[in-house]
N, C-alpha and C positions, 0 to 999 in steps of 0.2 A: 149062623155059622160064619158068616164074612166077617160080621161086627165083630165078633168074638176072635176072630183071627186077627183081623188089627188091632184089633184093644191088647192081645198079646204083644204083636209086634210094635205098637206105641210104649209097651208097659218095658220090653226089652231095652227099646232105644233108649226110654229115660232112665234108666238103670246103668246103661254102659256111658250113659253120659255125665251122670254121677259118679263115675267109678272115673271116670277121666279126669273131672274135677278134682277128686283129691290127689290122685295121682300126683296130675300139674301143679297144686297145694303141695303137696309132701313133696314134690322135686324143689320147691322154691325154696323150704324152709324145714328140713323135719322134723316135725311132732316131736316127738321125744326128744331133741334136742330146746327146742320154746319149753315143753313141760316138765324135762329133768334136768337140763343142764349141760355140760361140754362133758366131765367124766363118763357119766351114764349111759347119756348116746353113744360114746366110746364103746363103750362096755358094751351096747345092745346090739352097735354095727360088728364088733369082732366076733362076739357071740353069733351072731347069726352066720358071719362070712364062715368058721368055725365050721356051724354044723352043715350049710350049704356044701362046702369044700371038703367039709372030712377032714380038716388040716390042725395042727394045735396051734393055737392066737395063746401066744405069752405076753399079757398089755400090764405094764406099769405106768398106771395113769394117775398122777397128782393135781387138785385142784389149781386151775390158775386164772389170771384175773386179766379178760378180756371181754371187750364189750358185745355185742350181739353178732356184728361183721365179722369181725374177731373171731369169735366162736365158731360159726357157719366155715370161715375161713379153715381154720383145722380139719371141723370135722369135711368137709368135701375133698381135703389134701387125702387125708386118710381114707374116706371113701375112694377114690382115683386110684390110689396106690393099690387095696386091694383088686378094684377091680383089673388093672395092670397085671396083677400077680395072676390071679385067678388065669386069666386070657393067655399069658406069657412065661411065666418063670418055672413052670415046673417044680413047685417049693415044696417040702414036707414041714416045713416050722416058719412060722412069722413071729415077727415082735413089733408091740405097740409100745411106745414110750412118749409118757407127757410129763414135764416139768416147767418150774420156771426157776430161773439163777441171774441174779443181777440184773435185773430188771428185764428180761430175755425172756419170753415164751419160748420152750424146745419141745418139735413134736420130730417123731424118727420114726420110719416104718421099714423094718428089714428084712427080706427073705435070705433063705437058704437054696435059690433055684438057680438056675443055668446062667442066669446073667446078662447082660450086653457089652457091646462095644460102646464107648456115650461119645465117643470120636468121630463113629459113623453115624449120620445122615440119616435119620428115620423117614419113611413117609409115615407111621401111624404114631407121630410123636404129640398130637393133637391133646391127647391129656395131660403129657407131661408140659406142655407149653399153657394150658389151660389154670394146672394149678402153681407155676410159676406167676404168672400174670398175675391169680388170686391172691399168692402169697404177696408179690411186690406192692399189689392196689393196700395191702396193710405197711407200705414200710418194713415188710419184710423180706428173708434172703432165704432162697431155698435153693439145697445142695441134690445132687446124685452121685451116687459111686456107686460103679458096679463094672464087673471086668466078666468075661463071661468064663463060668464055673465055678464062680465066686458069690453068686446072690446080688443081691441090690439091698442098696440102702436110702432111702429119701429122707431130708433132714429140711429142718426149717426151722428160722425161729423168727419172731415178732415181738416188735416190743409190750413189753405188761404195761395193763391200764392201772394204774393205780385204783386201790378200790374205794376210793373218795370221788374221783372221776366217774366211774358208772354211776353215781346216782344221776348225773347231768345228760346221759347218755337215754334215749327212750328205747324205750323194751322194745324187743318184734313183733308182740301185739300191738304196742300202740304205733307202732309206725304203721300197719297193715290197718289199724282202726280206721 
């Protein structure tokens, strides 16, 4: 009975220690973004935030041509933003929007919630400072607007990689290889 008790509890720990590893995997890089793409993970993260939230995600997402950082860069913008929302705004409708115009990646994430003052001084502004940074480490310039009663709106664009350039560029598998 001892044996058999710890062989459970060995069999528990490597279990949650494996459940930690992808975790820490999936936070670095996620799956479905390496396996589908920049639109798709789009699609999979609104869909889910969607039915998590009970809320309607209206995403107009157009392919566009950035390379692996790039990509990763959007989608954690957009990841950030809802979970902001989620946490803060009070929203009953969001929107996703992806494009590119003149050599510009534009991504936009907007609710319809309460709002902020972006005048005053957050102490929990730690995400919005986070994917600012992320955006800038692209060369890129990320907006907010939001007045409170008014929703928010997070904007950002980066420059497009020309799609002659990602061939030179190496994938997320093989930089992880």
């Amino acid at each position: 009975p001892e044996v058999t008790e710890r062989m459970r509890h060995l069999n528990e720990a490597l279990n949650s220690g494996i459940a930690l590893k992808r975790r820490i995997i999936e936070d670095l890089r996620p799956s479905s973004l390496s396996n589908l793409g920049l639109v798709p993970a789009l699609e999979n993260l609104a869909r889910d935030f969607s039915t998590r939230m009970e809320l309607p995600v209206t995403c107009d997402l157009h392919p566009v041509s950035l390379g692996p950082s790039g990509d990763l860069t959007v989608y954690r913008l957009v990841q950030e933003a809802m979970t902001n929302i989620a946490k803060y705004a009070k929203a009953s409708r969001v929107w996703v929007r992806l494009s590119s115009r003149d050599g510009q990646v534009e991504v936009e994430v907007r609710d319809d919630g309460i709002g902020f003052d972006t005048t005053t001084p957050r102490l929990t502004a730690h995400g919005l400072l986070g994917m600012k940074f992320r955006v800038e480490s692209e060369n890129g310039q990320m907006g907010i607007h939001s007045a409170s009663g008014q929703g928010t709106t997070i904007t950002a664009t980066l420059p497009e990689v020309p799609p002659e350039s990602l061939e030179a560029i190496p994938s997320a598998e093989a930089v992880s290889a």
